[in-house]
PARO-16670 format. One record per residue (C-alpha): residue in three letters; residue number from 1; x, y, z. Coordinates in nm, 4 decimals. Layout:
BEGIN
R  aa   i       px       py       pz
R ALA NUM        X        Y        Z
...
// end
This chain:
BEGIN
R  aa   i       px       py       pz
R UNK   1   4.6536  -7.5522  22.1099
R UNK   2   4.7960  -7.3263  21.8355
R UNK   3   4.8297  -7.6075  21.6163
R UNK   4   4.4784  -7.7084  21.6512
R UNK   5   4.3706  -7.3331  21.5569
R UNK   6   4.5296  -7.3817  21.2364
R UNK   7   4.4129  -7.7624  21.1807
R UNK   8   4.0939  -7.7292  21.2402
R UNK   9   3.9781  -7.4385  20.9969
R UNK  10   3.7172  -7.6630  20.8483
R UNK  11   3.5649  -7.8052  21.1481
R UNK  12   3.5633  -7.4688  21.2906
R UNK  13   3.4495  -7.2572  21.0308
R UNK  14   3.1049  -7.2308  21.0858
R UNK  15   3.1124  -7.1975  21.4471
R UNK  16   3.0838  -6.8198  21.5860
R UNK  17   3.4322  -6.6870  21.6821
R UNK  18   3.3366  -6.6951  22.0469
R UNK  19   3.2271  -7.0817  22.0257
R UNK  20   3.5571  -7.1985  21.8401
R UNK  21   3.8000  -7.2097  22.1555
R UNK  22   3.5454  -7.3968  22.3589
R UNK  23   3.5288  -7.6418  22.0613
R UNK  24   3.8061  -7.7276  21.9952
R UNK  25   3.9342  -7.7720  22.3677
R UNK  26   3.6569  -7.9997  22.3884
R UNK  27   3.7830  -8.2203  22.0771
R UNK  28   4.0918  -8.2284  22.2309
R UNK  29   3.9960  -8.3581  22.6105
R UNK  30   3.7590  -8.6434  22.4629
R UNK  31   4.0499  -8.7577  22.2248
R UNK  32   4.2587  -8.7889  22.4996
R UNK  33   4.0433  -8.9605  22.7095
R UNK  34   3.9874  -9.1896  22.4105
R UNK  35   4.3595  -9.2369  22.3335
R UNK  36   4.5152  -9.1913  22.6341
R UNK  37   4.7608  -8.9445  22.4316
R UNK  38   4.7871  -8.5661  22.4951
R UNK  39   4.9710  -8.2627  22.3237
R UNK  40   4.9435  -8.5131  21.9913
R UNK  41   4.6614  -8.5956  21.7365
R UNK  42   4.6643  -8.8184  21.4856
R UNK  43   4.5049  -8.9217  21.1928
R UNK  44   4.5226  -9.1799  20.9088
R UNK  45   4.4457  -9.1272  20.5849
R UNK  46   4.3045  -9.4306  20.3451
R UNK  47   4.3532  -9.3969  19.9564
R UNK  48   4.0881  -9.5868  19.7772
R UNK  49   4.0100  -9.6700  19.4298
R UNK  50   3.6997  -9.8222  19.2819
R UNK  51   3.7244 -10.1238  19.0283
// end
């Protein structure tokens, strides 16, 4: 979960402190029930350019 602390600075930013644990053990269950993988997130990340 410490990871996520750290990781999720934007997402979390505007959240009160209080509401920022909550959060982001929420983002965390649903991504594993949507992956079937816990204790690991990942992402991809798509490099475009316009012609």
């Amino acid at each position: 979960m410490s990871w996520a602390r750290v990781t999720f600075v934007e997402w979390t930013r505007e959240l009160p402190e209080e509401a920022r644990e909550g959060f982001i053990e929420e983002v965390l269950e649903r991504y594993e029930k949507v992956t079937g993988v816990s204790n690991r997130f990942a992402f991809y990340q798509m490099v475009s350019q316009l012609s």
